[in-house]
Each structure stands twice: as C-alpha cells, then as structure tokens.
C-alpha positions in Angstrom: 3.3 -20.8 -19.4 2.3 -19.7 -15.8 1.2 -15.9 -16.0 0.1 -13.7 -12.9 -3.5 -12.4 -12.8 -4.3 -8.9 -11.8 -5.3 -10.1 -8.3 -1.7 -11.7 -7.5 0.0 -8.6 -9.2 -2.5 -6.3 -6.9 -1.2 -8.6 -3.7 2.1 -8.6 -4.7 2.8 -4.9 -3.9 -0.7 -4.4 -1.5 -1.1 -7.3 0.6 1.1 -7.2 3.8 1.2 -10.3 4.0 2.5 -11.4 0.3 5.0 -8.1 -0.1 8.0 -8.3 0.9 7.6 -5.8 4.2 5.9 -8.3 5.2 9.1 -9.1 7.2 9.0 -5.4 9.0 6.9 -4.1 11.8 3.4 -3.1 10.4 4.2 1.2 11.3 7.4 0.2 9.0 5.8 -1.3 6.2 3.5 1.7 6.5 6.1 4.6 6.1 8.0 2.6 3.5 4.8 2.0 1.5 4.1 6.1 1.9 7.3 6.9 0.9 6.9 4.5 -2.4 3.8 6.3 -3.0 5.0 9.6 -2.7 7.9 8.7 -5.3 5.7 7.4 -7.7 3.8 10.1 -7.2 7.0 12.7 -8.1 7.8 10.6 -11.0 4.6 10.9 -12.6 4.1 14.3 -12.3 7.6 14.9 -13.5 7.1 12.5 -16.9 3.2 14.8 -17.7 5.5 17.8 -16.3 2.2 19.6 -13.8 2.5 20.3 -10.6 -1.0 20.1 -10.1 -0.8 16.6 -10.8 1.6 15.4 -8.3 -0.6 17.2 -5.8 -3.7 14.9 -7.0 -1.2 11.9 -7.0 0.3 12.2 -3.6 -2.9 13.0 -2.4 -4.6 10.3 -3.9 -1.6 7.4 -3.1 -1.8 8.6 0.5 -5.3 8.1 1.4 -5.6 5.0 -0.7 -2.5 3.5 1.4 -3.8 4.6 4.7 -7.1 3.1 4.1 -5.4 -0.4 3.2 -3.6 -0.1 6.0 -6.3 1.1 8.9 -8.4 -1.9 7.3 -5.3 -4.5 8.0 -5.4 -3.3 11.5 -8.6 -3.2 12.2 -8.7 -7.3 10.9 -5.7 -7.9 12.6 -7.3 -6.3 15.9 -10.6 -8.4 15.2 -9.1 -11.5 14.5 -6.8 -11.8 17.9 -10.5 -10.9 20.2 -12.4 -13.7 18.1 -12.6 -16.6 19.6 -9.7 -18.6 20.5 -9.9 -22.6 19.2 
C-alpha cells in the first residue's frame, strides 16, 4: 500500500507548483490561498467557540501564506536572471 508522507501532503496544498492553482496566475493562487486560510481560520474559532482565537488564526495563516508566497517570487524572479543554458 502506497501512503503519502508528510512532505507530499505539505506540497500538496503549499507548493504552487503541485496544488491545483497551479493552473491560475500566481496573484490568483494567492488570494484564493488567503481566502482558504481565512476560512479555516473562521472554522476553527467557531468549533473552540473564542474570538480571540480566530484573531491569532487569521493572523497567523496570513503571514505564514504571504511568506510562502514572497519566497516563490523571489525564486521565480532569481531563477529567470540566472544564467541562460
């Protein structure tokens, strides 16, 4: 039986280029991924019932999704000045 490791479950829903938004325009992908965030971040708070928490949550998803994606621009940017072969 074939079963996924934690690193092709974590690239499955984080890396651009093995999610399915892979097929939209990266400023797409990025809303849609924010927009995941934030509900995940309303249904959590609503199943431990604090308000507090989906402040944390959103807060937290947000800057963790912005970072992934300023990094994947930043490669992309870097990769198409290196060197052409």
């Amino acid at each position: 039986m074939d079963t996924l490791s934690l690193r092709d479950s974590w690239d499955g829903v984080m890396s651009i280029e093995r999610n399915p938004m892979r097929h939209l325009p990266l400023p797409t992908a990025h809303l849609a991924m924010q927009l995941l965030a934030w509900m995940w971040s309303i249904l959590f708070s609503l199943a431990v019932g604090s308000y507090i928490a989906f402040g944390i949550t959103v807060l937290a998803h947000s800057l963790v999704l912005v970072g992934v994606f300023v990094t994947l621009a930043v490669f992309r940017m870097a990769r198409n000045y290196g060197p052409k072969s």
